[in-house]
N, C-alpha and C positions, 0 to 999 in steps of 0.2 A: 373507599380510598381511591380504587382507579376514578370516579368522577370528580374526587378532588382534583384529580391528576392533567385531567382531561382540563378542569376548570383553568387551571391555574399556568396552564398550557395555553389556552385560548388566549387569556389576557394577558402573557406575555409577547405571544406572537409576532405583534409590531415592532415591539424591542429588538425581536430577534430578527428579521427582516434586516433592520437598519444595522445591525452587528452583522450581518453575513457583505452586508454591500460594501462598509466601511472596509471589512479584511477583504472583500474581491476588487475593491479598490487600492488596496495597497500590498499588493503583492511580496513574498524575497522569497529568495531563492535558500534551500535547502544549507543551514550553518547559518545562515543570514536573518533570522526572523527575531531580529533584535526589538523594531516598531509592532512586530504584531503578538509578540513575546510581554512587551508592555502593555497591550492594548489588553489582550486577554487576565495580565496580572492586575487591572485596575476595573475590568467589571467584575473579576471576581471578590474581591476587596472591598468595592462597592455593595456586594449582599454577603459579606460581613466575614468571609473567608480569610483565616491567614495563609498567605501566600509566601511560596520558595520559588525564587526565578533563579535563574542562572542555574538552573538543575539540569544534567546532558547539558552542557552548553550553555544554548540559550531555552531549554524549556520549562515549563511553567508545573507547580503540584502543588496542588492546596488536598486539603481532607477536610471532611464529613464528618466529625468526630460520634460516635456512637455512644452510648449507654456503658461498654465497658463487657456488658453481658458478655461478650464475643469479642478475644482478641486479637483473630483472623481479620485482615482487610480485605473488601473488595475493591478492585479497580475498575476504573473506566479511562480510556485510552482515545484519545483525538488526534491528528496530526498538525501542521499547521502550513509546514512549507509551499511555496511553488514553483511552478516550471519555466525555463525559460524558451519559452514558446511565446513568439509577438501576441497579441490577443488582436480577433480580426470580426470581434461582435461589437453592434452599435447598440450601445446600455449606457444608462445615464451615468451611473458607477462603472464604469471599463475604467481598467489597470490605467494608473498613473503612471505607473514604471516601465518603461519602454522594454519593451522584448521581454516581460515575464508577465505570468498569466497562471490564474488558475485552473485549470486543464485539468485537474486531476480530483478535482470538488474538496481539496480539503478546506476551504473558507466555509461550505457548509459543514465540514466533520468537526471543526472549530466550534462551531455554531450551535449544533446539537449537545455536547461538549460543555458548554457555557448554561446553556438553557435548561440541562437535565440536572445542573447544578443549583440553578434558580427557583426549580423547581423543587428540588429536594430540600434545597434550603429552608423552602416556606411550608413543605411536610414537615418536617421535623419542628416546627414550631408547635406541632399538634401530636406528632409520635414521633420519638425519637428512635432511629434503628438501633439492633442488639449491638450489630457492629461501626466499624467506622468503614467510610468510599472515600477512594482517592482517585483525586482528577488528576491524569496526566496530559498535556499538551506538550505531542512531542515534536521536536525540530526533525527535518533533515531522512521523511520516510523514504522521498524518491531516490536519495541516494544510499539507500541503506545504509546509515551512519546514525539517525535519531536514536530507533533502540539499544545499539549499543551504548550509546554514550549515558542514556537515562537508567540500563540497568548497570553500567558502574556505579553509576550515583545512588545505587541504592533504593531504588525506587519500588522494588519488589519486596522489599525488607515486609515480613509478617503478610504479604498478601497471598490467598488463598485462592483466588480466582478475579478474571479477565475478563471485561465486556469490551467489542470495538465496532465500529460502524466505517462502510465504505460505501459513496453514493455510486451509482451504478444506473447508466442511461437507457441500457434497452427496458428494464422494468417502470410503467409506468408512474409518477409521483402518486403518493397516496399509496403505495402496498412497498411492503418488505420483501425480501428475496433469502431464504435459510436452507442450508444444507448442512446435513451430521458428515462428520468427517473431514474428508482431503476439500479445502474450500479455493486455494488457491496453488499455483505451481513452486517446486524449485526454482530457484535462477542461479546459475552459475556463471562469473567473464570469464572469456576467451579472448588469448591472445596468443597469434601464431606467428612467427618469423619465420621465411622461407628465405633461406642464402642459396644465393647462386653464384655467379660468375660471370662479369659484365664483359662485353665484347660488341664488336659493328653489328649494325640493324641488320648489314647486308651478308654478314657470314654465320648465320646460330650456330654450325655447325662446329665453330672453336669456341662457343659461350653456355654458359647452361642459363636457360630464362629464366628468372625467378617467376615473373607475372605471367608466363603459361603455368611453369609447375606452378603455382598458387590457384590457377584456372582450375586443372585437374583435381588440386587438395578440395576444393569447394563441391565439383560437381562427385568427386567418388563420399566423400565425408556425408553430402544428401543420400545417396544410392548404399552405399554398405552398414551407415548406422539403419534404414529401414529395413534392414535382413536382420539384423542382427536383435532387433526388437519384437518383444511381444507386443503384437498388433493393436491387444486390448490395454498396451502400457505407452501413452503415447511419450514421445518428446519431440522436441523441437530445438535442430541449432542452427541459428540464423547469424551470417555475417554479417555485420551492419557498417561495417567501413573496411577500405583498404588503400593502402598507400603504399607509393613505390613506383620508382623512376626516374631518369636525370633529364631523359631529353628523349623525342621520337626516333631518331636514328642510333638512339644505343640501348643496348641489352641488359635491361636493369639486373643487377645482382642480389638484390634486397628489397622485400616487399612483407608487409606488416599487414595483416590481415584480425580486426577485431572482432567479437559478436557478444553472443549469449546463448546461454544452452538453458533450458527448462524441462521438469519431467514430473511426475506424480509420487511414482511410487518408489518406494525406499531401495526397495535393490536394484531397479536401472540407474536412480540416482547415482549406488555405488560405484558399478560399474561403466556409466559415461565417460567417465577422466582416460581409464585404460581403453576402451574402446577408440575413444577419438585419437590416442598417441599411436597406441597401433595400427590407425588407418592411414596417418598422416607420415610415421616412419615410412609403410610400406609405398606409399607413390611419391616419397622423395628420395630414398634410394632408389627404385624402378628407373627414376629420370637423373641420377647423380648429384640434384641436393641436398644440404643439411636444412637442419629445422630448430627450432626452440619454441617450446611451449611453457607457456604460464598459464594455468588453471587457477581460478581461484574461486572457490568455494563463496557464496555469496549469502543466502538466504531458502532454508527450506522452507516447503509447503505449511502454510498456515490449515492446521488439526484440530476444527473445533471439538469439542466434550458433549458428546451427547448429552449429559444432564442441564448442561446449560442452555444447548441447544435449544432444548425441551420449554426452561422458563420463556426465554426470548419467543418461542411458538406461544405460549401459554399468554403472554405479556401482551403479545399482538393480536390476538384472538380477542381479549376481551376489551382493550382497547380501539382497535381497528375494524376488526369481524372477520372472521375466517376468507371470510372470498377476497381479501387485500393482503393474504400470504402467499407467497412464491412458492413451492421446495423446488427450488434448484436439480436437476438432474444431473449436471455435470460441473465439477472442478471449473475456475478460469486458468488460464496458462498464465496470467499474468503472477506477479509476487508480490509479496508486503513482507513489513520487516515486523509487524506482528508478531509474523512467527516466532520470531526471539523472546516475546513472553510465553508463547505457547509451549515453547517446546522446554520451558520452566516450571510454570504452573495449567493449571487448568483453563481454558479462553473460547470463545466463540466471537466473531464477527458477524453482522448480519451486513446484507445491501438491503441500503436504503434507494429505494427507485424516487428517480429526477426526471425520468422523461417526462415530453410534454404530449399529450391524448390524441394532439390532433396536427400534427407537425412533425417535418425530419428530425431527426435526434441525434447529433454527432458523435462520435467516439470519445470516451477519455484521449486525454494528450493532443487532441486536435484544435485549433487556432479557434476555430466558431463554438465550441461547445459552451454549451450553456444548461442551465439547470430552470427546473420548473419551482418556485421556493413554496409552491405549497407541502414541498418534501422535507421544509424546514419542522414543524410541527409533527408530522408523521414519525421523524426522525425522534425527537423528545419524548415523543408520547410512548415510544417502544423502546426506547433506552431508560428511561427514568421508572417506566411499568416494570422492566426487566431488575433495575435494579432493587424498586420493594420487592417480586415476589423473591428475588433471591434471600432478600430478608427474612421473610416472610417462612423461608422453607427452613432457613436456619435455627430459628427459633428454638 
């Protein structure tokens, strides 16, 4: 069966090329993926799927229907959205759509997605699985809003387990990237308001500054959360904007400072919120400011299941060959909203490596990134292998 797989993979390849360029040519932004929401409900429709659109919104679920054997479903899980980052790569297919761009390779997660379905489609003409797989293409991951909206909708109804794929540029195209466990970080927003008390440039001494006390909040909040951390537990809070001020020569009173906080493990996660009020109370009164904070809990760490883990090792090994698997040593600090099915049912994601062998390799979210599409078929051939032996083990 895996050289069916492999076969049936080969000759679609082209197909799937020309579907990854069409969706990296026509980019939307996260709640917006109304055109590529269609595009994927009509090739799957095309190899003979009946399809639910407007599921989460605008995302897309067709099934696999099974034998019956097994009432449990499996999922498999794509993204679709993208970023609004200008795109600054010269490709014959670059973004139609001014200032959004793919950045974050979900046109290829799309792609795999579609393909492992194509694939599965034309197995099952030969063996049909015990249970049923369902494709979900979800909207709106960057802004963590896609899985919420999809497991309202019910999308998790009877499923038993979770496969996801995320391309990933330092691993080269052609090998996968797996790690058991903690795969990717918490993210938590942050939002601080520091009040002060506005007054002349030329007298601080009758104004309280907000944009120095905001100075102090930033530089003590880096220096007292790294005491306060186990070293081998990392996090990270990074302001990523701040505003506040009316003019050079006056003392602004109010300044807004935004970020994000991430971390690994479950009990710094808990206690980061108290941490960071307690450091922020303490050097605003110090200086006679007030403060308000908004915390808001956003998405924890994507937890793969070692058993799954295990097929997806097992799925790449025989398809691939051992020397074109990863294990991962360390968690990324970045987040996915994954985790909202993980922390449900049972899930694994793997990275699928896009970099290119002999050339610079840009970061997700950057304006030049670009992907290697021989990682299109790598991508199919270890998601569609993962999803028979899942089969396969159920039996």
């Amino acid at each position: 069966m895996h050289d069916q797989i492999k076969a049936i993979t080969e000759k679609i390849t082209p197909r799937l090329i020309e579907i990854r360029r069409h969706i990296h040519a026509h980019p939307e932004l996260s709640g917006q993926e109304y055109q590529t929401a269609a595009y994927v409900a009509g090739v799957m429709s095309s190899y003979g799927f009946h399809v639910q659109e407007m599921v989460g919104k605008t995302g897309v679920v067709a099934n696999l229907e099974g034998t019956g054997e097994i009432s449990k479903i499996l999922a498999v899980r794509t993204d679709m959205d993208a970023l609004p980052i200008p795109e600054q790569v010269d490709l014959p297919f670059v973004s139609k759509n001014r200032g959004i761009m793919h950045a974050c390779g979900h046109d290829v997660h799309t792609t795999v997605g579609l393909g492992t379905a194509m694939v599965l489609a034309e197995l099952t003409e030969q063996q049909r699985f015990a249970g049923t797989t369902r494709f979900l293409f979800q909207p709106a991951e960057e802004t963590v809003q896609g899985a919420k909206w999809m497991i309202a909708d019910d999308v998790l109804a009877d499923v038993a387990a979770i496969f996801g794929v995320h391309v990933f540029p330092s691993i080269q195209a052609g090998n996968v990237g797996l790690r058991r466990g903690a795969l990717t970080a918490a993210a938590d927003d942050l939002e601080i308001v520091i009040i002060g008390e506005s007054g002349h440039g030329a007298r601080p001494h009758e104004a309280i500054d907000a944009i120095w006390v905001a100075s102090q909040v930033m530089t003590t909040l880096q220096q007292a959360i790294s005491r306060r951390l186990n070293p081998l537990h990392p996090a990270v809070v990074t302001i990523g904007k701040i505003s506040g001020g009316k003019a050079a020569n006056v003392i602004a009173d109010r300044v807004v400072m935004q970020g994000t906080v991430r971390s690994l493990q479950p009990d710094t996660y808990e206690k980061l919120p108290t941490w960071i009020e307690e450091i922020l109370a303490g050097v605003c009164a110090m200086h006679g400011a007030k403060y308000e904070l908004n915390y808001q809990r956003r998405v924890a760490s994507v937890i793969n299941t070692d058993y799954l883990v295990q097929i997806v090792a097992n799925a790449a090994q025989s398809t691939l060959g051992e020397s074109h698997i990863e294990w991962l040593p360390e968690p990324s600090m970045g987040s996915e909203d994954f985790a909202l099915y993980t922390e449900r049912v049972p899930g694994t994601m793997f990275r699928l490596g896009v970099g290119f062998p002999d050339r610079h390799n840009h970061p997700l979210h950057h304006p030049k990134f670009e992907v290697d599409e021989n990682a299109i078929a790598t991508g199919v051939l270890t998601m569609a292998t993962s999803v028979y032996e899942y089969w396969q083990r159920r039996v």
